[in-house]
Each structure stands twice: as C-alpha cells, then as structure tokens.
PASEBA-1860 file (N, C-alpha, C; in nm, 3 decimals):
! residues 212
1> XXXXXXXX> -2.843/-0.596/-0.442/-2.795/-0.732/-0.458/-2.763/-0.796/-0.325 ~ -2.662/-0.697/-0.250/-2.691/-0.812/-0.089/-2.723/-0.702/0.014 ~ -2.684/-0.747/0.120/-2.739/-0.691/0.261/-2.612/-0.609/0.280 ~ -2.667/-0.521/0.373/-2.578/-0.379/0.393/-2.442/-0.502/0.581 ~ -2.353/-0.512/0.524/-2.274/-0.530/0.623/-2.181/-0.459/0.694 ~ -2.183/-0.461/0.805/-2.134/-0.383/0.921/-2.040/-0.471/0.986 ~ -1.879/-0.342/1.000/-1.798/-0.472/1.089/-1.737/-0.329/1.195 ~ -1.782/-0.350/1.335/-1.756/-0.331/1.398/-1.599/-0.310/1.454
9> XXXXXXXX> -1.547/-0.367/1.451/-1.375/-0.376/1.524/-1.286/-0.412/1.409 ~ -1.238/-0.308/1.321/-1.179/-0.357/1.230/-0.992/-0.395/1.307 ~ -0.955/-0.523/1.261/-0.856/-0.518/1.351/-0.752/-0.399/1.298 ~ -0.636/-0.384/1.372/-0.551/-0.242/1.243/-0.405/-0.343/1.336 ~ -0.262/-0.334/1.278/-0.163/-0.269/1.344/-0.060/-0.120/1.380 ~ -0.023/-0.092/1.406/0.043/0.072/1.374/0.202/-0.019/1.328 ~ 0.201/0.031/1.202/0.394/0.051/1.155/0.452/0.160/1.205 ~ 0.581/0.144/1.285/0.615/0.253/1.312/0.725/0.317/1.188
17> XXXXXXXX> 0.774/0.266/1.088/0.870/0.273/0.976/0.697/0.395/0.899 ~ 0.569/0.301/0.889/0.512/0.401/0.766/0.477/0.519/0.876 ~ 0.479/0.544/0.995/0.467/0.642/1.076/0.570/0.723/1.034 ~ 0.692/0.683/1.027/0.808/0.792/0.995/0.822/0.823/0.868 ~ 0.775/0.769/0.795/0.746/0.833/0.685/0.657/0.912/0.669 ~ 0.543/0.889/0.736/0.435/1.012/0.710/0.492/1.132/0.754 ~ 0.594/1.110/0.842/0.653/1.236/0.899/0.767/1.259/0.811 ~ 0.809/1.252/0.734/0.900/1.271/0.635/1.026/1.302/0.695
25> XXXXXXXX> 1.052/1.156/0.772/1.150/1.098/0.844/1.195/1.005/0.674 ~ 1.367/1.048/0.662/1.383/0.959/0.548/1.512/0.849/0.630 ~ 1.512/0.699/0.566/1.663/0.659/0.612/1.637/0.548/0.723 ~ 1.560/0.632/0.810/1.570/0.547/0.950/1.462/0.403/0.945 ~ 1.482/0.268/0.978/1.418/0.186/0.961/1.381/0.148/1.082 ~ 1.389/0.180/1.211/1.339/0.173/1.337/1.334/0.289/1.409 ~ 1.304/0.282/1.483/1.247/0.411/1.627/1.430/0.422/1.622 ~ 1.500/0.324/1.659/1.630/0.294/1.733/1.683/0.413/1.646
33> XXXXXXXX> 1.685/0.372/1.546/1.778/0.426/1.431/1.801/0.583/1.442 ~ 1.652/0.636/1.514/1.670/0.801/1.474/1.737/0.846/1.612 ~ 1.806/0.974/1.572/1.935/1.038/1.639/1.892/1.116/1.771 ~ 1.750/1.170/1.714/1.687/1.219/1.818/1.602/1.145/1.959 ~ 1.661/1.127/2.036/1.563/1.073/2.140/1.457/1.110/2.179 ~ 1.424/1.216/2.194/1.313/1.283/2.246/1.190/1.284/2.127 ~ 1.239/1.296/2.018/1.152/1.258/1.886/1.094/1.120/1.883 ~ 1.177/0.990/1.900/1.150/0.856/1.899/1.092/0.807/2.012
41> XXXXXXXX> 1.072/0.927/2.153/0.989/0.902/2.210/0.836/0.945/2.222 ~ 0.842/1.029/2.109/0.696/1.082/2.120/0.662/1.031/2.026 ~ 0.731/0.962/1.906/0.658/0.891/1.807/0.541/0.727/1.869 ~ 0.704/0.705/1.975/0.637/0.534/2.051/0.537/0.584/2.113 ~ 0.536/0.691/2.188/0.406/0.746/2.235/0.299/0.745/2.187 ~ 0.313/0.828/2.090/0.167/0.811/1.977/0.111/0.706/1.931 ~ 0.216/0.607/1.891/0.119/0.463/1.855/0.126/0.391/1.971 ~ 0.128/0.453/2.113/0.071/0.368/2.195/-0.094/0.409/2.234
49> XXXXXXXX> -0.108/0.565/2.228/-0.192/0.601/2.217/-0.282/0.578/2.117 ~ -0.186/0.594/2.002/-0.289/0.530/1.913/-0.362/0.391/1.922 ~ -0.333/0.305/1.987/-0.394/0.149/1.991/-0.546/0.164/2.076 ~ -0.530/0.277/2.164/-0.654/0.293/2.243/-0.734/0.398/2.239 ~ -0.668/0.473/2.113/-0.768/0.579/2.090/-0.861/0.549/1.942 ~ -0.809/0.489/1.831/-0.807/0.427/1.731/-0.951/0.302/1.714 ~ -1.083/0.361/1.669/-1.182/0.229/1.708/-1.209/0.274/1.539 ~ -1.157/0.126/1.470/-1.183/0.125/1.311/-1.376/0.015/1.297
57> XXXXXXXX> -1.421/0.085/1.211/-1.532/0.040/1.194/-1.612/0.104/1.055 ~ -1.626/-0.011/0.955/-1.647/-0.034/0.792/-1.784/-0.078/0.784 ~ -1.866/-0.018/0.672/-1.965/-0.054/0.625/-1.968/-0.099/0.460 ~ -2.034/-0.207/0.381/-2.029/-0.215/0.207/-2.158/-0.259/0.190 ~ -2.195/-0.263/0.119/-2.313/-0.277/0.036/-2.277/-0.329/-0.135 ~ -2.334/-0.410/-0.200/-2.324/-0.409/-0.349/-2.433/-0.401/-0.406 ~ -2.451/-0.333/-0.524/-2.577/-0.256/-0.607/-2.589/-0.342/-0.722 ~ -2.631/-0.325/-0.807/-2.686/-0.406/-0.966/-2.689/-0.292/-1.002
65> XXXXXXXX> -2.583/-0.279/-1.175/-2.610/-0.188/-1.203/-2.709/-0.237/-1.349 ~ -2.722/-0.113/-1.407/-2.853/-0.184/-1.558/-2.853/-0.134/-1.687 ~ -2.774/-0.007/-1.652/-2.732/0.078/-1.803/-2.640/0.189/-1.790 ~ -2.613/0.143/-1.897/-2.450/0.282/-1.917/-2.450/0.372/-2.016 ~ -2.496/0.507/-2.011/-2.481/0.601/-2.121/-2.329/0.646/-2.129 ~ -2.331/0.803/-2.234/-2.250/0.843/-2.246/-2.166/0.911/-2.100 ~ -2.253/0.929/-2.034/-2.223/0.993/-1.906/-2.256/0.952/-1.769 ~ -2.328/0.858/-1.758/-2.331/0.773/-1.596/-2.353/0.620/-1.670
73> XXXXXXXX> -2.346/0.583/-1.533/-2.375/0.431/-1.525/-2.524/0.389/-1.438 ~ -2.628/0.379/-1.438/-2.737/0.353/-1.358/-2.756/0.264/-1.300 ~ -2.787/0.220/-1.207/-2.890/0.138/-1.136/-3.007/0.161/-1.065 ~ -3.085/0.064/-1.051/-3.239/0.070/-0.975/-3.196/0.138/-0.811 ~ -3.115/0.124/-0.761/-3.110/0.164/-0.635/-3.019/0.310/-0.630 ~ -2.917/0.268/-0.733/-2.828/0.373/-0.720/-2.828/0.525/-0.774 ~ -2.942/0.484/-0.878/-2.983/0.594/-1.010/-2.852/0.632/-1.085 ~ -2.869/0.808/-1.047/-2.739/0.814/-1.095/-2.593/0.856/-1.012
81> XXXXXXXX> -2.590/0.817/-0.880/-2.471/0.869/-0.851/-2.345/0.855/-0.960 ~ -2.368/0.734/-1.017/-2.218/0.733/-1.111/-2.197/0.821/-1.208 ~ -2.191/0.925/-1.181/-2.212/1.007/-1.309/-2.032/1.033/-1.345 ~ -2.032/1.065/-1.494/-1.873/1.126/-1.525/-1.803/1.014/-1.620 ~ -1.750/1.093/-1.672/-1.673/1.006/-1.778/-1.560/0.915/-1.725 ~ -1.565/0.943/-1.613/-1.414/0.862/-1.523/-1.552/0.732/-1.435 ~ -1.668/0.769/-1.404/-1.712/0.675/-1.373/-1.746/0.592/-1.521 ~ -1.790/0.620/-1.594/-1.829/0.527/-1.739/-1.703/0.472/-1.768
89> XXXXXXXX> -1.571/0.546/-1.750/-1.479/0.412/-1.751/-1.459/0.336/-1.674 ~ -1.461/0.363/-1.548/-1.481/0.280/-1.411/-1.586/0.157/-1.452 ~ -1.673/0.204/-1.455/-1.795/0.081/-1.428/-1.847/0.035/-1.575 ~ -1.820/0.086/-1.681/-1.932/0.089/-1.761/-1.920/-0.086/-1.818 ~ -1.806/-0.168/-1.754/-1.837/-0.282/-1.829/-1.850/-0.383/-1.667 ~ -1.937/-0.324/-1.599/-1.906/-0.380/-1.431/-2.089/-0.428/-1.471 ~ -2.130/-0.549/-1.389/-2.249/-0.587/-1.351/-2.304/-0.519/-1.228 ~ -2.209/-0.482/-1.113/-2.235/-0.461/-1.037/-2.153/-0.376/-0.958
97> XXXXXXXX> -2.180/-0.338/-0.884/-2.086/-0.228/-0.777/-2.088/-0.208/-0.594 ~ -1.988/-0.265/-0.562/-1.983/-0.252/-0.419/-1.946/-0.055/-0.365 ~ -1.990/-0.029/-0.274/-1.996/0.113/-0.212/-1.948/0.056/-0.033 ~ -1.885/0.135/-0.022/-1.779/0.096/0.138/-1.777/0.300/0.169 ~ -1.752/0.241/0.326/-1.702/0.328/0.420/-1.658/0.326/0.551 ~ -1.529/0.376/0.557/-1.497/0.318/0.713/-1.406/0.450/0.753 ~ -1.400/0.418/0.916/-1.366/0.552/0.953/-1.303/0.446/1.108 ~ -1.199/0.583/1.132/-1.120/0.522/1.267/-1.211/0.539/1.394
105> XXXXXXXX> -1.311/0.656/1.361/-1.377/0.691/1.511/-1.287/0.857/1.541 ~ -1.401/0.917/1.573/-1.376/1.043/1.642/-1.247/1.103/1.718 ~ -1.223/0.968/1.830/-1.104/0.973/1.952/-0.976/1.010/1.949 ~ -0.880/0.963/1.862/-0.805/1.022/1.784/-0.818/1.199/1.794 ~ -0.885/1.251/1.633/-0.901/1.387/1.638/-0.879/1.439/1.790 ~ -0.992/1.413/1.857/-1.023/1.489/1.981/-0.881/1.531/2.064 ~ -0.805/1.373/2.094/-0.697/1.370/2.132/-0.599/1.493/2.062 ~ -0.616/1.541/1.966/-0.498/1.583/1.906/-0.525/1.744/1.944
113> XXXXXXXX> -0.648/1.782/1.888/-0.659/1.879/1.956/-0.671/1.928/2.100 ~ -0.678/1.837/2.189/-0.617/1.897/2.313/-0.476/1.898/2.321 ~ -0.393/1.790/2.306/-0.242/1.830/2.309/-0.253/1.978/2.230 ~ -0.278/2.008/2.118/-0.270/2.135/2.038/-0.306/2.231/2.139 ~ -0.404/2.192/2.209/-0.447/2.336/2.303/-0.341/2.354/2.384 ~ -0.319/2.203/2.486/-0.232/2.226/2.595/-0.093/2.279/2.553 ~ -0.039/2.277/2.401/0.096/2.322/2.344/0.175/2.261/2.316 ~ 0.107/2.100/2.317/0.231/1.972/2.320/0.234/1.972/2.146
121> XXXXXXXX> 0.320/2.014/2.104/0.318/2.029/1.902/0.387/1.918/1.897 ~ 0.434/1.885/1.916/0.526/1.750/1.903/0.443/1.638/1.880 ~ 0.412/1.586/2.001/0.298/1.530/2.073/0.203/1.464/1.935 ~ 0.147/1.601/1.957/-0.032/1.637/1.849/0.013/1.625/1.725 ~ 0.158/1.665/1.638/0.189/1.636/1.542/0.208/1.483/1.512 ~ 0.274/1.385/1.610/0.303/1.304/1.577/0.204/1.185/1.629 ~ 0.149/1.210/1.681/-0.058/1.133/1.688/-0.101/1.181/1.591 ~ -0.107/1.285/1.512/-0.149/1.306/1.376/-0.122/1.232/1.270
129> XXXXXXXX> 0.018/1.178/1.261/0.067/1.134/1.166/0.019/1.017/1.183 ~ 0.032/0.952/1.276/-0.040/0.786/1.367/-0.141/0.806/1.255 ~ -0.232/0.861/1.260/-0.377/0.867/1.238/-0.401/0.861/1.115 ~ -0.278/0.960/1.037/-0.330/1.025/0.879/-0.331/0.939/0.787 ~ -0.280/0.817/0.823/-0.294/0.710/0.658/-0.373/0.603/0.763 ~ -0.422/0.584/0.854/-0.484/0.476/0.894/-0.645/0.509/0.851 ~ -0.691/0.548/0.823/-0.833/0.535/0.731/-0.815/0.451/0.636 ~ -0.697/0.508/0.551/-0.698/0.428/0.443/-0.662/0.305/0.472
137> XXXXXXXX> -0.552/0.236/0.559/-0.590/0.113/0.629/-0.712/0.047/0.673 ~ -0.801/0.104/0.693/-0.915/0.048/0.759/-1.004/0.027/0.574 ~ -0.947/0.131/0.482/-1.011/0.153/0.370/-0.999/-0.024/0.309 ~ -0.846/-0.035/0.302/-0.792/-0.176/0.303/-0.854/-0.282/0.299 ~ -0.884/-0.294/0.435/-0.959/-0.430/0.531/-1.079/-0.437/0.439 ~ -1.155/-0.345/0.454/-1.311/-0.380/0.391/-1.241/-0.394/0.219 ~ -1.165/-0.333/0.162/-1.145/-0.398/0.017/-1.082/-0.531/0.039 ~ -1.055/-0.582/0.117/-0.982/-0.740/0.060/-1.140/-0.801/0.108
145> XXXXXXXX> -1.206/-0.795/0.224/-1.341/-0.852/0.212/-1.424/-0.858/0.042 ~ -1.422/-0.752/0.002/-1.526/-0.753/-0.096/-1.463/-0.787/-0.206 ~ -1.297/-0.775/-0.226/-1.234/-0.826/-0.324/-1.254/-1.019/-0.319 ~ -1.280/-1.091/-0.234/-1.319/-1.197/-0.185/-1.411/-1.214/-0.230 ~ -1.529/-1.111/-0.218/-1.671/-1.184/-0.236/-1.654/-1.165/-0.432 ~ -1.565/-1.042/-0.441/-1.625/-1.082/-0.616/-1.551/-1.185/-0.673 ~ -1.421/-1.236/-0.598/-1.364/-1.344/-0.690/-1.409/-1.472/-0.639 ~ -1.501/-1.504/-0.527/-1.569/-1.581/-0.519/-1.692/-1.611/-0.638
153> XXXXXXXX> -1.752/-1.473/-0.670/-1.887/-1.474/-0.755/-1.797/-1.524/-0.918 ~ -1.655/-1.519/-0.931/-1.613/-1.541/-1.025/-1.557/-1.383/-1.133 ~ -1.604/-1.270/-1.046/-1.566/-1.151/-1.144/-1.424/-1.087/-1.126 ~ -1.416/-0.994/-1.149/-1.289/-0.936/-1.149/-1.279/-0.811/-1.115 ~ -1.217/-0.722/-1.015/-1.254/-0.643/-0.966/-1.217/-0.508/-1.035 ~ -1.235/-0.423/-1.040/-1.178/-0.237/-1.044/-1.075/-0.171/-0.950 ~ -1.033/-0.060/-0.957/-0.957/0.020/-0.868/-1.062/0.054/-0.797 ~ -1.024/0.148/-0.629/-1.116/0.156/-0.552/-1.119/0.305/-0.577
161> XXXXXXXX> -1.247/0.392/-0.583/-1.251/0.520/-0.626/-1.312/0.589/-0.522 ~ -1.267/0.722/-0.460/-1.349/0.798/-0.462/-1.424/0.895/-0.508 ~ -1.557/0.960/-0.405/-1.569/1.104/-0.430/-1.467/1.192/-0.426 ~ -1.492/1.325/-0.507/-1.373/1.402/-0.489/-1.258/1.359/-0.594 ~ -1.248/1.258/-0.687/-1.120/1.266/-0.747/-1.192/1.286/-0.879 ~ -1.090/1.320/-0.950/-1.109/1.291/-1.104/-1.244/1.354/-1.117 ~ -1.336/1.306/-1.169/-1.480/1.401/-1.201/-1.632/1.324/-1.124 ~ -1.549/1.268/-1.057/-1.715/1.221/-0.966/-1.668/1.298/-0.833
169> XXXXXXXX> -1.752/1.422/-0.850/-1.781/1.523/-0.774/-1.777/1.496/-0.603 ~ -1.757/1.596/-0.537/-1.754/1.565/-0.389/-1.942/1.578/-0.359 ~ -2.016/1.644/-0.409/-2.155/1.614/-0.401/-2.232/1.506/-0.414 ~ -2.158/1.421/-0.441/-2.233/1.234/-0.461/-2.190/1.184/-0.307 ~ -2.146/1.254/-0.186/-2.158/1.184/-0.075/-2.213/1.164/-0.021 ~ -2.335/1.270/-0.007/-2.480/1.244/0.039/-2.574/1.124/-0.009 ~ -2.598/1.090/-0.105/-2.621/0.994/-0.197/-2.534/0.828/-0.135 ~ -2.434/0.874/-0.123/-2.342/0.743/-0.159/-2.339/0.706/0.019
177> XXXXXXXX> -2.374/0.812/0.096/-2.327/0.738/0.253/-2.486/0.710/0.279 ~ -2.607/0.789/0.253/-2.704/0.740/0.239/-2.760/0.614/0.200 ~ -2.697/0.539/0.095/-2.725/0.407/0.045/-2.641/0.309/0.158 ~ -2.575/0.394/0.181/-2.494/0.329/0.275/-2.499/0.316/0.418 ~ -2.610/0.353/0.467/-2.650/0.437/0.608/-2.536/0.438/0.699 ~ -2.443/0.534/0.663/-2.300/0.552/0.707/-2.316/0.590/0.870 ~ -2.433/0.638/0.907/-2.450/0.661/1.039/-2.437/0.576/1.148 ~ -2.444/0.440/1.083/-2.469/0.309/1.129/-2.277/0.308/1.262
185> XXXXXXXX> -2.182/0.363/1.125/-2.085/0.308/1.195/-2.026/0.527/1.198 ~ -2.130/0.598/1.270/-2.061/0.731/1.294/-2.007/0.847/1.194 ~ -2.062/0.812/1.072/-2.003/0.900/0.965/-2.091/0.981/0.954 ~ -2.089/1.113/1.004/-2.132/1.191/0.917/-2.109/1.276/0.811 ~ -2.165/1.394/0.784/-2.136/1.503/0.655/-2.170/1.644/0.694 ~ -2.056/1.717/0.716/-2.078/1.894/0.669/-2.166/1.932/0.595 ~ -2.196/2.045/0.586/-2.248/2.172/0.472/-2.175/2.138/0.347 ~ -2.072/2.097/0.357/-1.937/2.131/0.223/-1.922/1.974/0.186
193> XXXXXXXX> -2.022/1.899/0.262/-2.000/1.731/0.224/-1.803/1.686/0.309 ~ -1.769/1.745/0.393/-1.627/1.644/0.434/-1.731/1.587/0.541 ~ -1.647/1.442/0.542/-1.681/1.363/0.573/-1.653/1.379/0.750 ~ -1.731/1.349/0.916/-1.710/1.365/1.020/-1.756/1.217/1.066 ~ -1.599/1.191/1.112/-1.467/1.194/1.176/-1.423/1.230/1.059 ~ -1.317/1.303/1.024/-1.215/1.324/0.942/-1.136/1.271/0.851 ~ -1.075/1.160/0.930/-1.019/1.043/0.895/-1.122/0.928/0.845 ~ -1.144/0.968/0.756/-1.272/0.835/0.684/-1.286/0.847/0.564
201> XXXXXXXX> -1.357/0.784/0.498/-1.309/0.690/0.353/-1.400/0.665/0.317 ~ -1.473/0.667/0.200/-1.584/0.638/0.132/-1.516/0.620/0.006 ~ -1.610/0.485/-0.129/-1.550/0.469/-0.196/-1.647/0.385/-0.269 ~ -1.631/0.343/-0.412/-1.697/0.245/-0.465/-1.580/0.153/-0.546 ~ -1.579/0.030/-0.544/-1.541/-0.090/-0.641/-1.615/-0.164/-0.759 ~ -1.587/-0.182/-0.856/-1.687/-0.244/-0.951/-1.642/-0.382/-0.998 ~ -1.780/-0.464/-0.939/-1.746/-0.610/-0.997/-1.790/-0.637/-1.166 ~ -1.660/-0.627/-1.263/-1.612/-0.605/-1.364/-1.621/-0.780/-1.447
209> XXXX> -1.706/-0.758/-1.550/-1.697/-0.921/-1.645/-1.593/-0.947/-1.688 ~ -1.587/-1.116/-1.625/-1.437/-1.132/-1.664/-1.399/-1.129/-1.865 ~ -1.249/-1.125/-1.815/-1.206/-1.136/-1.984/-1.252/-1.285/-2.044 ~ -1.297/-1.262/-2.163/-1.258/-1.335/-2.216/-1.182/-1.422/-2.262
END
C-alpha cells in the first residue's frame, strides 16, 4: 500500500526520573533528591553520554491485508506472517497493517561493554539503564507517525505487537524485517532471530474499520 519510509535521526530526550526507575531507584524525583552522591553522579554521566552515543533510527511500511482464516490473517505481500490466534484477533477486522522497526544504533552497547571490561560496574550499569527503555522510545516516535497516517485515512488503530509475545512466534522476524529491509537502518538477526543492536524493536499495528 505505500512506500517503505526511513527516518534517520529520530529525535529522543533522556528522563532522568524514568532512568531511576529503571534502576529501581524508588521516591526520588530528581538526581538532587538521591542521598548518594557518587550514584547521582554516574547516573548524570550516563545520560550525558547517552546524548552522543544514542543514534535512534525507524523504518514502517503498510501492507493490504485480503483474508482471515481460523488461524492467520493474509496478504499479497505479507502471506502469512500473521499467523496465531492472537494475530486473528489483532488484525482479523484490520484492512491493513503497518510493520515498523527502530533501533538506537550499536554505540551505546559497545560503550557498556568496555566500562564492563575496564571494571567501571557502576558506570556500565547505569548507561545500561540510559539505554534499556529507550528503544521502546524510539518504538514511540514511529507509532505516533503511523498512528497519524491511519487517522488521517480515517481508521482506527490496534495495540502495537510484537514478535515473541503471546503466540506470534519469535521466527516471523526474518520475514517481518525482510519486508521491511531492516538493514536499511542497521538491524540485523542472529541464528536464534534476536534482533542486532540489541536495543531494537520490531512490531506491527493494524489499521482497524472504524465502528460503526
């Protein structure tokens, strides 16, 4: 249905409040707040690092789909990746289906494992945490784009799903970054299908007929 779009520089900010939470920091609502100094300085550290290690970059595509059995949903392009009873509830009353993927970029990781080598645990833990929900931020960005384009077309959108949950298998990634030529923006795939960079996100949305 449309052209495969590519966005280069996804903008991001770093929270430092959802940073301390990823670290299962409870209470404190600023850097200020926590007791430890030496902690609140390696946190500011990390999301300073993080701003220049951090290169977010999203790909989507939307498909036509054409028939829905008991067990997938088809389309001409897509065949059957949708397979599963969690996709037939997902899509089965959708015209169509957007497929996304975005990833922070390699730089990050790399970073972490050298502090890990050099022994900085602190450090590498807390650039980890920087890192560990910002995919799904970047996951974000490209869903409010395409949430746009379907309530522009007038439809109504779905939850955003991945591989790996519920019963659409981690083996539909090959398939799904393929349609997606995920290479475009650095994604690749293991033996075992995880996704490389690490931190990355693949997913489908379904543009859903409105209610009646």
């Amino acid at each position: 249905m449309s052209k495969l779009t590519v966005i280069e520089n996804l903008a991001f900010t770093i929270d430092p409040l959802r940073v301390m939470r990823e670290m299962k920091i409870p209470h404190a609502k600023t850097l200020d707040d926590l007791d430890e100094k030496p902690l609140a300085d390696s946190i500011k550290k990390a999301i300073d690092r993080g701003y220049s290690l951090i290169h977010g970059k999203g790909i989507y595509k939307t498909f036509s789909l054409s028939r829905v059995t008991a067990d997938v949903v088809e389309g001409d392009e897509t065949g059957d990746l949708f397979k599963g009873a969690g996709m037939v509830k997902l899509l089965g009353e959708c015209d169509f289906a957007s497929l996304l993927a975005c990833t922070i970029g390699p730089s990050l990781e790399a970073e972490v494992e050298k502090l890990q080598g050099e022994e900085e645990v602190t450090d590498a833990f807390a650039l980890e945490m920087v890192g560990g929900w910002m995919a799904d931020y970047m996951a974000d960005r490209v869903d409010e784009r395409i949430e746009r384009e379907i309530k522009r077309k007038g439809y109504e959108r779905t939850m955003r799903f991945s591989p790996g949950y519920g019963d659409w298998e981690l083996d539909n990634q090959p398939q799904l970054l393929g349609l997606l030529e995920a290479e475009k923006i650095g994604i690749k795939l293991t033996e075992t299908n995880i996704m490389i960079p690490r931190k990355s996100v693949s997913a489908v949305i379904g543009w859903k007929r409105p209610s009646a």
